[in-house]
N, C-alpha and C positions, 0 to 999 in steps of 0.2 A: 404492681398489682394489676391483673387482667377482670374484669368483670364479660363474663361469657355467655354469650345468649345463642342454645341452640335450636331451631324450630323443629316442629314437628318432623318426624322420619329420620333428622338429621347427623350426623357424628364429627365431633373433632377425630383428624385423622392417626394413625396409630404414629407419635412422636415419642421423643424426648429429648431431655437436659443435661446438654454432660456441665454444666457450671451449674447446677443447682437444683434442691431439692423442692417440691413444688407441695403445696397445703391448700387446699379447698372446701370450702364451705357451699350447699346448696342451701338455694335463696328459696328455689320453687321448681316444683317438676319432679321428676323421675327419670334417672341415669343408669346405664349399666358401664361400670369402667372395667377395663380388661389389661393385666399388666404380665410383660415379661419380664425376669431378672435376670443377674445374674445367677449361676448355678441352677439353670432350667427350672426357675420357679415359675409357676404358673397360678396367676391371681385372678378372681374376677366374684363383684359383688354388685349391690345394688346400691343408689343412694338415694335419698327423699331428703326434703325439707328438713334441715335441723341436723342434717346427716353433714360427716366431714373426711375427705379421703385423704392420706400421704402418699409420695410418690418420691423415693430415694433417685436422686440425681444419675443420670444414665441408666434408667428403668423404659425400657419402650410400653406405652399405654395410647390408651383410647378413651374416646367417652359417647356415649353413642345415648342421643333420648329415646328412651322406651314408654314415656309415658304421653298425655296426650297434652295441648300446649305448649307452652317455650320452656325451655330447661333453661334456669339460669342460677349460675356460678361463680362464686365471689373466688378467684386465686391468687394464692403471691406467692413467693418464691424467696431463696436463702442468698440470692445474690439480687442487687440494684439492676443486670442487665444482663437476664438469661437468658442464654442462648438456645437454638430450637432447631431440632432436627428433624423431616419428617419425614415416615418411608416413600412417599412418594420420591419425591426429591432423592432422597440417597439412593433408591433403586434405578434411578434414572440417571446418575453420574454413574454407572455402571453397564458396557458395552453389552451389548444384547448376546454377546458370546461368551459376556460372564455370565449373567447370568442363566443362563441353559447350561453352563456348565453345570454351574450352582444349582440346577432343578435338577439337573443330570437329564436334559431334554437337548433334543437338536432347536436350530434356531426357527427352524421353518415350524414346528411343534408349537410357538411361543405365542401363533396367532397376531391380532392387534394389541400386546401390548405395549400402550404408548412409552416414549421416554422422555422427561421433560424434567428441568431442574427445578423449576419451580413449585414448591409445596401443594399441594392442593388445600390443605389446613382445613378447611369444612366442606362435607359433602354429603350428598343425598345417599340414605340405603336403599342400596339393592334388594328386594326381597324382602318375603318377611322375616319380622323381629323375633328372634328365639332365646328367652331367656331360660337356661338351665335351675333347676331347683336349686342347687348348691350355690347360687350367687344370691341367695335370701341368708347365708351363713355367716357367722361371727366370722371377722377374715382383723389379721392383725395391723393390717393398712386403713381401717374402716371405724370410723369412730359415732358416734351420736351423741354429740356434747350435749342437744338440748334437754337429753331422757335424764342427763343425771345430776345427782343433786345439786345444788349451787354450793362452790367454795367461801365465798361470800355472800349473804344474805342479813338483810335487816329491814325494820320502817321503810326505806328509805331508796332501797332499790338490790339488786344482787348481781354475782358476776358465775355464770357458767365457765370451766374451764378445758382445756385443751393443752395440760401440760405434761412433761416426760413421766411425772410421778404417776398418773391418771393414763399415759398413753405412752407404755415403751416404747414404742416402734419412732417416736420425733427424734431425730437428734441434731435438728438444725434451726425449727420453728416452733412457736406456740401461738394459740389462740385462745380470747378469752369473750365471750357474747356478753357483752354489757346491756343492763337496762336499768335507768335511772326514771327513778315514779316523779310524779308531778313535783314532791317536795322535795327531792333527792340532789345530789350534787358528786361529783368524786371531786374527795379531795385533792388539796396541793399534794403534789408526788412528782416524783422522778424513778424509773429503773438504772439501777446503777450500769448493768453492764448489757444492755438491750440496746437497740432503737427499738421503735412502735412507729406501726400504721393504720392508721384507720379508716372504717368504714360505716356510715351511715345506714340506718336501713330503716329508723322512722324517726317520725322526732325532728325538735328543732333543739339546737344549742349552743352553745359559746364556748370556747376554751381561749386561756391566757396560757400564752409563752413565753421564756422568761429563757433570751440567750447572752451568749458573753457579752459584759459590757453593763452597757445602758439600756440594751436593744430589747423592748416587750411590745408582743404581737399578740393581737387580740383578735379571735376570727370567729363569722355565726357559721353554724355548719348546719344542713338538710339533708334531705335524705339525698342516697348520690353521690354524697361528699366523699374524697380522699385527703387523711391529715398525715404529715409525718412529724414526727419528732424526736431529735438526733437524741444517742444515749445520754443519757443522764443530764437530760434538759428539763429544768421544773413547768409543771403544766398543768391545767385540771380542766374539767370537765363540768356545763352545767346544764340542766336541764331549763329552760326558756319556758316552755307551756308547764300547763297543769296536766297532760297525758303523760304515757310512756315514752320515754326517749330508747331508741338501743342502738347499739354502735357492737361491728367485728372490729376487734381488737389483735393484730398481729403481732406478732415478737422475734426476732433474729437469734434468740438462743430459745432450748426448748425448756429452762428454767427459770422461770422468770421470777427478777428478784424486786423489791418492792421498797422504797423508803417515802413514809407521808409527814406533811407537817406537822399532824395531829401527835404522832409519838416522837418527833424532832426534836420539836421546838421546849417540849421540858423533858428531854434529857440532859440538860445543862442545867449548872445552879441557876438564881434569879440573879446572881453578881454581874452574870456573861449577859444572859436576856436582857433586861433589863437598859443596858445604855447599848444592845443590838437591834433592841428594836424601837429604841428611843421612847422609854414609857417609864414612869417613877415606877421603885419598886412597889410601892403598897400597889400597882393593878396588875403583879405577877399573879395574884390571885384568882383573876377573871380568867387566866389558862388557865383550861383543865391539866389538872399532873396526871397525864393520860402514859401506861406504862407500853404499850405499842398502838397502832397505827389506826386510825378507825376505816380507813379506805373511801369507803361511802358515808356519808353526814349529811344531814339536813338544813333546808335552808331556811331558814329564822328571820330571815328577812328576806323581804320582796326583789322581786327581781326589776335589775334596773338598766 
């Protein structure tokens, strides 16, 4: 996960990922990103706060602030350690009589252009900023998870989504913007065939980990914070104050699949529960015989 901060005038330079697909969230500001693909597509739109781009792996892009203060961007990526290519850089492992080929210019034509391997990866613009109408368009890379309705919602807090169903264009990641109210809690869960990463962005709060073994880990998280948790490792989520907590929520497949304690633990008779969770049968009762998952739950008692 990269959190990106570009200042005023600024632009990450035109790269890309040939080992992975890259997902981003704006936190704050105003970005114009600009993509080429394969098969001579040409992409470019705008993004604001709340807004979320995809970028298919070996897609060269840019991201350039067009607005006024720091652009800043939550990204992660479909591989643990992506790799990064940037024109600078690659045009500069290329003899100055390639490339004047490649322009179909002579060398002496080519002026000071520098050649250096090294990326330049953020730099000042040049001139001024010209954003074309057409990058205020619906574009199939471009998403605005916070405009639209919550998948989950209750009492208790709701979950904005960023999945394949809601966003064809993923086919490697999803995101989900969590926010848990002052009473609120996510339940005990695990995704079966994901990891998850997280991302703090207010709020204070706890989660318990629960890996093979013996082995449970218990951590307070702020804003700031980055969690991981390997697929199919049980874990939840609590909210600490009496505000809003919210957390970006990443995913390594772009469906993400969901199993909670809440619809778990009484799909088994009380014969199985009951000596599993070490409790006489007459308090099978005190579980709810809840028939799927409640996700978000309330907390009934004080935080400790």
């Amino acid at each position: 996960m990269y959190r990106l901060l570009l200042a005023e005038g600024c632009f990450r330079e035109p790269h890309w990922h040939p080992n992975a697909d890259e997902l981003a969230y704006c936190v704050a500001g105003r970005s114009l990103v600009t993509i080429f693909s394969h098969g001579n597509l040409h992409d470019h739109f705008t993004v604001e706060k709340g807004e979320m781009f995809y970028i298919p792996s070996g897609s060269i892009h840019s991201i350039e602030n067009i607005g006024e203060g720091t652009n800043e961007l939550i990204i992660t990526f479909s591989s643990e350690m992506p790799e990064d290519f940037g024109l600078s850089g690659s045009v500069g492992a290329m003899s100055m009589e390639v490339m004047a080929n490649t322009w179909g210019k002579k060398v002496a034509e080519l002026g000071n252009v520098t050649r250096f391997l090294d990326d330049l990866v953020i730099g000042k613009t040049a001139g001024k900023i010209e954003v074309p109408a057409s990058a205020s368009f619906a574009n199939r890379l471009k998403f605005s998870v916070e405009a639209k309705c919550p998948a989950i919602v209750n009492d208790y807090g709701n979950a904005r989504v960023a999945r394949k169903d809601s966003w064809p264009a993923l086919r490697s990641l999803a995101m989900y913007s969590l926010r848990l109210h002052g009473n609120g809690m996510r339940e005990p869960h695990w995704h079966p065939e994901t990891a998850e990463m997280g991302y703090v962005l207010e709020g204070n709060a706890r989660m318990t980990l629960k890996s093979p073994g013996n082995n449970v880990d218990t951590y307070l998280l702020q804003p700031g914070d980055i969690y991981f948790i390997p697929r199919a490792y049980p874990h939840h989520i609590e909210n600490l104050t009496d505000g809003e907590v919210r957390f970006l929520i990443f995913f390594d497949t772009p469906n993400v699949q969901d199993i909670g304690y809440t619809g778990a633990i009484p799909a088994f008779p009380s014969r199985i529960v009951s000596p599993t969770l070490g409790i006489e049968p007459s308090q099978i009762p005190e579980i709810p015989a809840l028939p799927s998952d409640e996700l978000v739950v309330g907390k009934a008692n004080p935080v400790k």
